[in-house]
N, C-alpha and C positions, 0 to 999 in steps of 0.2 A: 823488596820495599823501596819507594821511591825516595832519592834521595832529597832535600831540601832546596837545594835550587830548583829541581825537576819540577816539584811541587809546585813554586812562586813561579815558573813560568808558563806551566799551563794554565795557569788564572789567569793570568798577564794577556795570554794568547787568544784568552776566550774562545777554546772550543766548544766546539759542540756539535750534537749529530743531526739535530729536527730543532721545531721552537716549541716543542712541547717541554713546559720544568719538570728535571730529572728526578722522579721518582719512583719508590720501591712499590713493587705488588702490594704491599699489605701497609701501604702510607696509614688507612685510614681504619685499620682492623681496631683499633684502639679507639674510645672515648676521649673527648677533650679534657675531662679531668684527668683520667688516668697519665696522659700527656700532661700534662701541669704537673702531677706529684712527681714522674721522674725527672724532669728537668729542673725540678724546682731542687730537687736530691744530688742532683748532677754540679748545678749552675752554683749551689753551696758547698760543694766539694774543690771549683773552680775558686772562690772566695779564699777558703779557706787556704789552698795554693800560696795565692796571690798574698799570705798575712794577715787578711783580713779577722777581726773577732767578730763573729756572729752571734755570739752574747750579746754584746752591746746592743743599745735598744733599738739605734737607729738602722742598724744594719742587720737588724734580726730577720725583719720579716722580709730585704729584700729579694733571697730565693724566690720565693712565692711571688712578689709581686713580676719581676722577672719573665716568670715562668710562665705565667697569665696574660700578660704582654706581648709575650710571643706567639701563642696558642691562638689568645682572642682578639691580637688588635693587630701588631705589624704584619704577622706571619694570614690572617685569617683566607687569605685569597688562595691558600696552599690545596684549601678543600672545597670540589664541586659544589656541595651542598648550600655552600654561603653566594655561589654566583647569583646575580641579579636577574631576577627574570626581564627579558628585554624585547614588551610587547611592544609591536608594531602593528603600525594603522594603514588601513589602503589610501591611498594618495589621493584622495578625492578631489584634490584643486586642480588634480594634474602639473604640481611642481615640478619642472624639469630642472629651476636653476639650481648651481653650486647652494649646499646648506654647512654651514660655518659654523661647529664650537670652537671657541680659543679660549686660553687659559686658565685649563683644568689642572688642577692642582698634582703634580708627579711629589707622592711621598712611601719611596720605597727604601731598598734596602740590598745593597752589592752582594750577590752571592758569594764572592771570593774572601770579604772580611767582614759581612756582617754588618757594615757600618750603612750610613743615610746616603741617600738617592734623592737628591730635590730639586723640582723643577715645574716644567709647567708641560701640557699636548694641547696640539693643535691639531682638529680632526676636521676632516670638510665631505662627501658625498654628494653625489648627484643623486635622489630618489627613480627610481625604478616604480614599480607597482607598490611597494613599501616607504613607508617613512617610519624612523622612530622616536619616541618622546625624550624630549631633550636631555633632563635630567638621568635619561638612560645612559648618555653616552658618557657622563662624568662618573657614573655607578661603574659600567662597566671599564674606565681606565682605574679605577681606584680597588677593584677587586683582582685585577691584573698588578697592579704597583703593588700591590699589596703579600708579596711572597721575594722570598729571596729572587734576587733580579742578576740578568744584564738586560742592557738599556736595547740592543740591537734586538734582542728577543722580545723584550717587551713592549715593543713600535710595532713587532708582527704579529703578534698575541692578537690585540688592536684589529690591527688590520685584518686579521682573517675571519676573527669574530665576526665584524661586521658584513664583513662583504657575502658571509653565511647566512645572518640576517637579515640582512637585506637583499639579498639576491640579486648582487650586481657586483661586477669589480672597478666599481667608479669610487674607489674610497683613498685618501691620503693623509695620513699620521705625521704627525714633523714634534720630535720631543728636542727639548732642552732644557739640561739641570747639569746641578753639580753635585761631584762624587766624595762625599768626604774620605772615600779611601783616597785620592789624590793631594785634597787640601789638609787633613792632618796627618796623613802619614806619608811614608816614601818622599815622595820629590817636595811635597807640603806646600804644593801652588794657589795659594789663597784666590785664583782672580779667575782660573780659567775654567770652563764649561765644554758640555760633549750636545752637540746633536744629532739626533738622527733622523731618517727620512727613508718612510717606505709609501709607496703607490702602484696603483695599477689601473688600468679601465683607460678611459677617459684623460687621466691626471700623466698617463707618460708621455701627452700632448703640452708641449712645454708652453704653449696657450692656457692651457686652463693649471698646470701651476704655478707659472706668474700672475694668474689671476686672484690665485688661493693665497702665492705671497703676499701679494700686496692687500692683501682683508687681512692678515696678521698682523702685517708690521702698520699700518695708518694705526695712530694715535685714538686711543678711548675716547667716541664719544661723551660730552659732558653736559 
C-alpha cells in the first residue's frame, strides 16, 4: 500500500498514460439512480465521520442531494451517452478564414481533490470541407469540463474531438482558470491562474497564433 506522501505526489505530478479519463470496464453497468442511492449511502457515512447529525432537518436530505449532483450535473460528461451530438454543415461559402469562439465558460472539477476548476476556452479553426454550429463548440467544452478533470487533459479532449470532426488539424484550444485546490488549500494562493495551450495544423505557424492571440485578448466589442 502506498504510502501518503507517495499518494500527494503523484496528483501533484499529474500522470498519466493517454487523454482518455481513467476509467473502469464496467463504469457504466450501473443505472444512474442506482449510482445516486450508493453514494448517496456512502457520502452520509462520510457526514456522519466528520460529526455531522443527519437528523437534523437541514442536513438530512444532503446525502441525496450530494449524490444527484454528482451523477446529473458536475460529474454528467463521465458518460458517453450525454455527449452532444456535434453536427456539422458543408462549408458552402468556402470559408477558409481562422473561426474564433472565446470565452466559453471552463466549470469543472480537479480530479486529485475534487474541488472547482474555473475559467474560460478559447477555441479557433480553419474549416476544411466542414464547419460546425457554434453553440456546438460551447456544448462540447462543457461535456468535457464536466467530469473529474486536469486542465492539460482536458485542452486535448478539445482538440482531438474537433479536429475528428471536422477533419482537419487546423484546430487551437488555449484554457485559463483557477484551481481552488490551489486557492483554498495547500499554498492557498488567492490571485494565481494555470493556462494551457494545445494546437496543430495550420496554428504551429506562429503567424496564425498571433493572429488567434490577438482576436482573444482585443477588448469586447460594445
Amino acid at each position: 500500500m502506498k504510502n501518503k506522501d507517495s499518494i500527494e505526489n503523484i496528483g501533484d505530478n499529474h500522470i498519466a498514460t493517454n487523454i482518455e479519463t481513467p476509467l473502469v470496464p464496467n463504469a457504466f453497468d450501473k443505472s444512474d439512480d442506482e449510482k445516486i442511492k450508493n453514494i448517496q449511502h456512502h457520502f452520509g457515512k462520510i457526514m456522519e465521520e466528520l460529526g455531522l447529525d443527519l437528523t437534523d432537518d437541514s442536513l438530512s436530505g444532503t446525502p441525496y442531494r450530494f449524490a444527484k449532483m454528482y451523477v446529473k450535473e458536475l460529474f454528467y460528461g463521465l458518460d458517453p451517452k450525454n455527449k452532444p451530438k456535434l453536427s456539422t454543415f458543408d462549408n458552402k461559402y468556402k470559408y477558409k478564414k481562422m473561426l474564433v469562439e472565446q470565452n466559453i465558460t471552463i466549470d469543472s472539477a480537479c480530479e486529485h481533490h475534487f474541488l472547482p476548476i474555473v475559467g474560460h476556452a478559447h477555441i479557433a479553426y480553419i474549416p476544411n470541407k466542414k464547419v460546425i454550429g457554434l453553440s456546438k463548440l460551447n456544448r462540447l467544452v462543457d461535456y468535457y469540463a464536466h467530469r473529474p478533470q486536469v486542465q492539460e487533459r482536458l485542452s486535448l479532449q478539445i482538440l482531438k474531438d474537433l479536429q475528428n470532426v471536422l477533419n482537419t488539424d487546423d484546430v487551437i484550444v488555449i484554457i485559463t482558470a483557477k484551481h481552488l485546490c490551489v486557492s483554498s488549500r495547500g499554498i492557498k494562493d488567492k490571485s494565481s491562474y494555470t493556462t494551457t495551450l494545445e494546437y496543430a495544423g495550420c496554428f504551429e505557424e506562429k503567424e496564425y497564433r498571433d493572429d488567434f492571440f490577438k482576436i482573444i485578448n482585443q477588448e469586447t466589442i460594445k
